[in-house]
N, C-alpha and C positions, 0 to 999 in steps of 0.2 A: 458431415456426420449427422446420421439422426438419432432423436432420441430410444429407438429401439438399441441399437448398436450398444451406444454409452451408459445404458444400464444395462445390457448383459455385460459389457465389461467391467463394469463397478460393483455387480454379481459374484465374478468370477474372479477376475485376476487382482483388479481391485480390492478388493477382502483381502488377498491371499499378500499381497502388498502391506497392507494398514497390520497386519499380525507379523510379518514378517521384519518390521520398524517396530512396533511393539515387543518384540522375543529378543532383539538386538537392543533398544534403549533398555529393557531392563537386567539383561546381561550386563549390560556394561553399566548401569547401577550398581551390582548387586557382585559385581569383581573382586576379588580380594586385593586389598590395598586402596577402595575409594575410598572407606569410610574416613580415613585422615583426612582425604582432600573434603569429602564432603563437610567435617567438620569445621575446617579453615573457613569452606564459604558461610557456612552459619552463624559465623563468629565474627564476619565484615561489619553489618551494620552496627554491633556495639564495639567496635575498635574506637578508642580516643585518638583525635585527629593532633 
């Protein structure tokens, strides 16, 4: 593969890739019923052992 190739595909599909993982990770932040969990993990490091 040469370098022309791997940057038109990191151009194109690529992008199209990186936004398609970003629309999905923040959906699934942003779900109804994280913010419990979410709050449980914010809450780990001050738990008393």
């Amino acid at each position: 593969m040469d370098y022309h190739f791997m940057r038109t595909f990191a151009d194109s599909w690529g992008l199209l890739a990186m936004l398609a993982f970003f629309v999905l990770a923040s959906a699934f932040a942003f779900r109804p019923g994280s913010k419990i969990l979410s709050e449980n993990a914010a809450r780990i490091p001050l738990k008393d052992d």
